[in-house]
C-alpha positions as a Markdown table, in Angstrom:
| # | Residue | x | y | z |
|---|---|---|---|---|
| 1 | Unk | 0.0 | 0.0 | 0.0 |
| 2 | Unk | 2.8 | 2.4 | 0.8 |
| 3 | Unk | 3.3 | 2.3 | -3.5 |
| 4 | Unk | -0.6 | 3.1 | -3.9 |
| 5 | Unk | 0.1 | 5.8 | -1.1 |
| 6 | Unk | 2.6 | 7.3 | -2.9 |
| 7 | Unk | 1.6 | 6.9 | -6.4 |
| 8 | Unk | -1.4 | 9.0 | -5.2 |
| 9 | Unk | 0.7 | 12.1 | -3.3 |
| 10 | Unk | 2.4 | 12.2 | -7.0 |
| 11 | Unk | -1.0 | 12.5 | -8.7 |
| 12 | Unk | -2.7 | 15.1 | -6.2 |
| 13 | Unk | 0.8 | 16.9 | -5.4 |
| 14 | Unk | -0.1 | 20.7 | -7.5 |
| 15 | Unk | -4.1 | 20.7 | -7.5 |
| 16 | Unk | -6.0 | 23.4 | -5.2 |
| 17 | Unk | -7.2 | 21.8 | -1.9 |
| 18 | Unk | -11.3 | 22.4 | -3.3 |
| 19 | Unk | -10.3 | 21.1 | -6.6 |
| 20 | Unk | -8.7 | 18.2 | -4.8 |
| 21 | Unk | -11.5 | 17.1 | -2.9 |
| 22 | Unk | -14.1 | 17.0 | -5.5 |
| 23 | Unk | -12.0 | 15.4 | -8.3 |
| 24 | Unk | -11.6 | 13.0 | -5.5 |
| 25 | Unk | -14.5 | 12.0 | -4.0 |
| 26 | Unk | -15.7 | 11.8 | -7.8 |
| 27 | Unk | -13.2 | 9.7 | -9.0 |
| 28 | Unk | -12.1 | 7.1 | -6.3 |
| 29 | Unk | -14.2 | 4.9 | -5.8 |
| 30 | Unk | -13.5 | 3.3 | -2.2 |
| 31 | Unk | -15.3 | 3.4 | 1.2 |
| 32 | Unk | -14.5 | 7.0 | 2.5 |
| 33 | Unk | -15.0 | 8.4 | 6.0 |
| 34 | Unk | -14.8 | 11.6 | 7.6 |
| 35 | Unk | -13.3 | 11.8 | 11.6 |
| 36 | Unk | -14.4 | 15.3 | 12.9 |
| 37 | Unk | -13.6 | 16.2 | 16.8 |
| 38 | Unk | -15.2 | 19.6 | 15.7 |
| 39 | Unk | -12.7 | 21.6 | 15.8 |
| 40 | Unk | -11.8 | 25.0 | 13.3 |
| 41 | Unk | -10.0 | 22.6 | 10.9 |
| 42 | Unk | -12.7 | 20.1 | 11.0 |
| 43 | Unk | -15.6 | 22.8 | 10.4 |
| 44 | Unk | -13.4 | 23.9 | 7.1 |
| 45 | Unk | -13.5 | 20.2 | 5.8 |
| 46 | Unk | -17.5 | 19.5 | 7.0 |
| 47 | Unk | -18.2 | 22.4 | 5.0 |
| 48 | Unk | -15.9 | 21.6 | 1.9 |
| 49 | Unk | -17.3 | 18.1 | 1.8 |
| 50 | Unk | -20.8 | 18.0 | 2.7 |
| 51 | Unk | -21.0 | 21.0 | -0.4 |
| 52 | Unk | -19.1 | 18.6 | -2.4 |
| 53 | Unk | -21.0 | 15.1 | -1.6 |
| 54 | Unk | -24.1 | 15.3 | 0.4 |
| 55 | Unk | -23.6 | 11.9 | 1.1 |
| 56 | Unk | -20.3 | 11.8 | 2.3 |
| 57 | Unk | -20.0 | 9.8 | 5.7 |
| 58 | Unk | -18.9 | 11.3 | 9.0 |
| 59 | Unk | -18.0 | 10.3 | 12.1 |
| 60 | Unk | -17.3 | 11.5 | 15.5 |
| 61 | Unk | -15.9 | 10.1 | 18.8 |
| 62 | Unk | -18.4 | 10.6 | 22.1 |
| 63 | Unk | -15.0 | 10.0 | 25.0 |
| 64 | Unk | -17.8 | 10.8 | 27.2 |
| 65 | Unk | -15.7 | 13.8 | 28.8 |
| 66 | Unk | -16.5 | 16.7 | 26.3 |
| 67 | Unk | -16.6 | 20.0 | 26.9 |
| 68 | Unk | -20.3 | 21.2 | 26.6 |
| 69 | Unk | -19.3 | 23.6 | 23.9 |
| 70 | Unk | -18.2 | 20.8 | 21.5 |
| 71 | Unk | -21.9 | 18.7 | 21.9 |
| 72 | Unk | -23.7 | 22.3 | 21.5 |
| 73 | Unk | -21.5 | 22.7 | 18.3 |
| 74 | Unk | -22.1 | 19.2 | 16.9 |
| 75 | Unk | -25.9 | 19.9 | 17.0 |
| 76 | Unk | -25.4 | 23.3 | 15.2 |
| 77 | Unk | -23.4 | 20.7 | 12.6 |
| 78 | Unk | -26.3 | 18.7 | 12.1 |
| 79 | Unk | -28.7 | 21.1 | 11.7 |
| 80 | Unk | -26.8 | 23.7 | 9.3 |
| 81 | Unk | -26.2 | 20.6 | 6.9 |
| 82 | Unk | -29.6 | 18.7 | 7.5 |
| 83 | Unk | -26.9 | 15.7 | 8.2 |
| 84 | Unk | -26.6 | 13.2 | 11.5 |
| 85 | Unk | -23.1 | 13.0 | 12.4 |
| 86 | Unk | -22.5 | 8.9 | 13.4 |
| 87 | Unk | -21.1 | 9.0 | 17.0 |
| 88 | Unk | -19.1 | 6.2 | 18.6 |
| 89 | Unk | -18.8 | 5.5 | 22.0 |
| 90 | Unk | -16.5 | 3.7 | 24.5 |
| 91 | Unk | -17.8 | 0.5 | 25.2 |
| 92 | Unk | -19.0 | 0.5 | 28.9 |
| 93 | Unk | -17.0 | -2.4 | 30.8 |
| 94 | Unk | -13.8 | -1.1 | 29.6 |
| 95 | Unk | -14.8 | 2.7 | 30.9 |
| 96 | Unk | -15.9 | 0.8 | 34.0 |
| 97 | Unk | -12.2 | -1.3 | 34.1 |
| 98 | Unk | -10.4 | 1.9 | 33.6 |
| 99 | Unk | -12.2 | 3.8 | 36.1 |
| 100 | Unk | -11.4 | 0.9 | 38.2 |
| 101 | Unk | -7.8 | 0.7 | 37.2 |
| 102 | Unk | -6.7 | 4.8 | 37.5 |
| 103 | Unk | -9.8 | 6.6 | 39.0 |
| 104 | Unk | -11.4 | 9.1 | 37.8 |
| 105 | Unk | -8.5 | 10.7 | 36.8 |
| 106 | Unk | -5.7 | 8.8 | 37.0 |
| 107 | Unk | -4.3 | 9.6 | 33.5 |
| 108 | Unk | -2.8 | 13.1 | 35.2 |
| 109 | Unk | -0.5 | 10.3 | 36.6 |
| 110 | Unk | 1.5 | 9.0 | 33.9 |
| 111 | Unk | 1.7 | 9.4 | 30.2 |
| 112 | Unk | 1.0 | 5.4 | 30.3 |
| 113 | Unk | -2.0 | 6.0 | 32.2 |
| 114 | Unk | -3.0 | 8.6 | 29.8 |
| 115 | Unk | -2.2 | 6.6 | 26.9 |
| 116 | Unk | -4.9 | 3.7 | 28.3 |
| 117 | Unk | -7.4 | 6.5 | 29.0 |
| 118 | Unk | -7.1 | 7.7 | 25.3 |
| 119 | Unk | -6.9 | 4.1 | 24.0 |
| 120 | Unk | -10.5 | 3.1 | 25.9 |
| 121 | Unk | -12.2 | 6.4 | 24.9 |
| 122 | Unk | -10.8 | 7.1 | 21.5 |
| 123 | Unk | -8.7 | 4.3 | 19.8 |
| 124 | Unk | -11.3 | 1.4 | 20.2 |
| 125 | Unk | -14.2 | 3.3 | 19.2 |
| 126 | Unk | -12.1 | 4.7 | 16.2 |
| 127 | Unk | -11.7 | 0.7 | 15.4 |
| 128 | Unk | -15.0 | 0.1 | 15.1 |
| 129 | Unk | -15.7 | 3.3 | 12.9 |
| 130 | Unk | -13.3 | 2.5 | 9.9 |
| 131 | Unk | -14.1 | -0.8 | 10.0 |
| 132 | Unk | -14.8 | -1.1 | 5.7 |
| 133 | Unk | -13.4 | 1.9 | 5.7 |
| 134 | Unk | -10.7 | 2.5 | 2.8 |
| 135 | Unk | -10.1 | 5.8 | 3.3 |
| 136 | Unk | -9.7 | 8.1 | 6.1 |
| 137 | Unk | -10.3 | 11.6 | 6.1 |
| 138 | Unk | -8.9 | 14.0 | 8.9 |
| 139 | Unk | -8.4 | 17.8 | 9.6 |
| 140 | Unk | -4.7 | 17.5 | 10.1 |
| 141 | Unk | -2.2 | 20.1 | 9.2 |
| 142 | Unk | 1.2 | 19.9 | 9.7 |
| 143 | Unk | 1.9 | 23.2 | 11.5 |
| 144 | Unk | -0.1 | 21.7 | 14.5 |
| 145 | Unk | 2.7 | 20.1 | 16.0 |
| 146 | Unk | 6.1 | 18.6 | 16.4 |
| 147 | Unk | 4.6 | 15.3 | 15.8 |
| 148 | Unk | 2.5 | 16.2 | 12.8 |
| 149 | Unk | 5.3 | 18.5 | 11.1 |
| 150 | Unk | 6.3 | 15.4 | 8.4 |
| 151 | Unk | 2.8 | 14.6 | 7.2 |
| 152 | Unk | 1.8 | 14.4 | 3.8 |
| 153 | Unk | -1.1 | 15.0 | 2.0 |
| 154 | Unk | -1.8 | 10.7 | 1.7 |
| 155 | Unk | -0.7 | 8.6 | 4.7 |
| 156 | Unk | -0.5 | 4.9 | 5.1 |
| 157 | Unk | -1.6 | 4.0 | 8.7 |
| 158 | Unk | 0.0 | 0.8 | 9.5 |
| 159 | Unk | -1.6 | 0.1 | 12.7 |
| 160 | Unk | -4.9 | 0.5 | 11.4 |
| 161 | Unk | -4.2 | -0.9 | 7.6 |
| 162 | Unk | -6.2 | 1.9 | 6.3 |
| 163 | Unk | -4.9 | 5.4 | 3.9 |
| 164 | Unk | -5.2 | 8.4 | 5.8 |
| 165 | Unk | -6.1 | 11.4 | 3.8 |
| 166 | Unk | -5.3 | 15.0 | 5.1 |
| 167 | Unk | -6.6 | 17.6 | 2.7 |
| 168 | Unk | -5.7 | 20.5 | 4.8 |
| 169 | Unk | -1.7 | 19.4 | 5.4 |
| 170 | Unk | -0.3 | 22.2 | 3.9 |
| 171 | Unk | -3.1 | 25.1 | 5.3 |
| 172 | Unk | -1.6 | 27.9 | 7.5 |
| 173 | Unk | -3.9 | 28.9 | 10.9 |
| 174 | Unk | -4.4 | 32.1 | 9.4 |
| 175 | Unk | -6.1 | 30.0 | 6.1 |
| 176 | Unk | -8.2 | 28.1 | 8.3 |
| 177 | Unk | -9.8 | 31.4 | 9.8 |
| 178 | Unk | -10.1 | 33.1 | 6.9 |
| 179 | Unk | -12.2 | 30.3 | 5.5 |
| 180 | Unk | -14.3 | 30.3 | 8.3 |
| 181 | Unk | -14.9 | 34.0 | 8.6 |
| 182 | Unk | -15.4 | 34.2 | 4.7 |
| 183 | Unk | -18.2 | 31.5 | 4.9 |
| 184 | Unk | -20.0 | 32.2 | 8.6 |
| 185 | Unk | -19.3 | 29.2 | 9.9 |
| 186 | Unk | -19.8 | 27.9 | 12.9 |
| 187 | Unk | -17.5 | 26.9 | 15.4 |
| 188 | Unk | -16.2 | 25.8 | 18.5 |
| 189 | Unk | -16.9 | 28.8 | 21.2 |
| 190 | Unk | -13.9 | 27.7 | 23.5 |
| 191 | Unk | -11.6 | 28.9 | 20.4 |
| 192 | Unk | -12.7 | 32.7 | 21.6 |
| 193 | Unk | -11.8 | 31.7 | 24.8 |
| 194 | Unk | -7.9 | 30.3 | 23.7 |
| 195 | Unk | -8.6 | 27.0 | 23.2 |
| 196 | Unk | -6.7 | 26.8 | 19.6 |
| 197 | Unk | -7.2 | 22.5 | 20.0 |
| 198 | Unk | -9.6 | 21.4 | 21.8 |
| 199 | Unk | -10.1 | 17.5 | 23.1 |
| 200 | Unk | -11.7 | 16.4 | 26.2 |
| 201 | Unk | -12.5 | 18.9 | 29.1 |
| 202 | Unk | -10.1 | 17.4 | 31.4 |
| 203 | Unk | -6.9 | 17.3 | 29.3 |
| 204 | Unk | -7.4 | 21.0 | 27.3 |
| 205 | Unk | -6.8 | 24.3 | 28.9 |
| 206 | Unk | -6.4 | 27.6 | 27.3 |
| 207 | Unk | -3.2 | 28.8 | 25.8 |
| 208 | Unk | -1.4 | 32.1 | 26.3 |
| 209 | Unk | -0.6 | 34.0 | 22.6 |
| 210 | Unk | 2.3 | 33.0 | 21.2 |
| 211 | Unk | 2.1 | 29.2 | 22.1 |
| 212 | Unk | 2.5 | 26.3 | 20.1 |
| 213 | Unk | -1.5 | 25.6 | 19.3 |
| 214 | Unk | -1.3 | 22.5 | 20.8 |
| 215 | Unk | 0.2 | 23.3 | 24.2 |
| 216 | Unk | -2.8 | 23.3 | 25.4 |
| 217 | Unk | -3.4 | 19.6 | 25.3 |
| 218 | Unk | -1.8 | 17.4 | 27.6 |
| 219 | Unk | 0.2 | 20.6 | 29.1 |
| 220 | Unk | 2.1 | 18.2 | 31.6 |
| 221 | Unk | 3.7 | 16.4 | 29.1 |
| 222 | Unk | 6.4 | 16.6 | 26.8 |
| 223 | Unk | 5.8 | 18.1 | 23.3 |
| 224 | Unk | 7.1 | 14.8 | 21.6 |
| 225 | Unk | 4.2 | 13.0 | 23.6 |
| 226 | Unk | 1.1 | 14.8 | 22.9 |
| 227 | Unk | -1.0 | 12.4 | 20.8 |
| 228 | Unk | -3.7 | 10.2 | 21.8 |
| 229 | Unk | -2.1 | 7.6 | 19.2 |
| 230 | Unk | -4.8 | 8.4 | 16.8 |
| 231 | Unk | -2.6 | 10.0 | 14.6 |
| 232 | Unk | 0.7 | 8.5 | 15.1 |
| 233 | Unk | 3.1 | 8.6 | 11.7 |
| 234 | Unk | 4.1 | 4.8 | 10.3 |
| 235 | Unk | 8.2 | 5.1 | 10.4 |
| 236 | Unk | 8.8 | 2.0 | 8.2 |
């Protein structure tokens, strides 16, 4: 797959990210899925697919510790686009085991700790979702983080034998606003706030200006640690 992978960052290289994604979607012809955690980059792709393919499927993952701002958001989602988001859930006994394991919030305690939490809330239910799923769409730009800074447009995720597609690699923060002030859309009211990333309530605080936008995550780790292990790049 790493050949298909590549053979397809050749082909899409040059071409405008909203001419990408509808010579896309209209020519490839695989199961595609769309992950949003609703945040600015994910309201920039909602928009530019749902105006491209109605039908396009998206998905969202419930950790069951949101901020309130995200669920109000997620309805505003469904209503604008007359869509229903799918949302997947932990599965209950292995909430319950964790809970059991760390407490309530046991994953301040260690990064492996954290690393269970996230794989219980987020990596299992993001199983289930891309299961006949061929290709993966996400809201990833490279100028996120340290860990995200060697992306490319096509990704192969090993772990999860599926292509990961991220149309908006290459946008700048300032592009993503732009796009979102141009076309009124809605967003994620903790952003005003300085919440550039936002996750789950417990593990996202504000930022100061200046700060890497995803300082704000897991602030009591290390930079190099700060993913959930959704998004972790294949080094083979």
């Amino acid at each position: 797959m790493q050949k298909e992978v590549q053979k397809l960052n050749k082909q899409y290289k040059d071409i405008e990210t909203t001419e990408f994604i509808k010579r896309f979607l209209n020519e490839y012809k695989g199961k595609i899925s769309f992950s949003s955690s609703f945040g600015a980059e994910d309201q920039v792709l909602t928009d530019l697919l749902v105006t491209t393919k109605k039908s396009i499927s998206i998905f969202t993952l419930d950790t069951g510790r949101l901020p309130y701002e995200t669920y109000d958001l997620m309805h505003k989602v469904n209503e604008k686009y007359k869509i229903n988001v799918d949302v997947y859930f932990p599965k209950n006994v292995n909430v319950q085991s964790l809970y059991k394991d760390q407490g309530i919030n046991g994953f301040y305690d260690s990064v492996q700790n954290r690393k269970e939490c996230c794989f219980v809330r987020k990596i299992e239910p993001l199983r289930r979702a891309l299961e006949g799923v061929q290709i993966w769409i996400t809201g990833l730009r490279a100028q996120q983080s340290v860990t995200r800074k060697d992306l490319e447009l096509f990704e192969w995720d090993d772990g999860l034998k599926i292509i990961k597609l991220n149309p908006l690699i290459a946008w700048s923060e300032e592009e993503i606003w732009a796009y979102i002030r141009k076309n009124k859309l809605d967003y994620n009211k903790l952003h005003d706030e300085g919440f550039p990333s936002i996750g789950c309530a417990p593990c996202t605080r504000a930022v100061e200006a200046g700060e890497d936008v995803r300082s704000g995550r897991w602030w009591w780790e290390e930079p190099e640690h700060k993913e959930c292990g959704l998004h972790i790049k294949d080094k083979t």
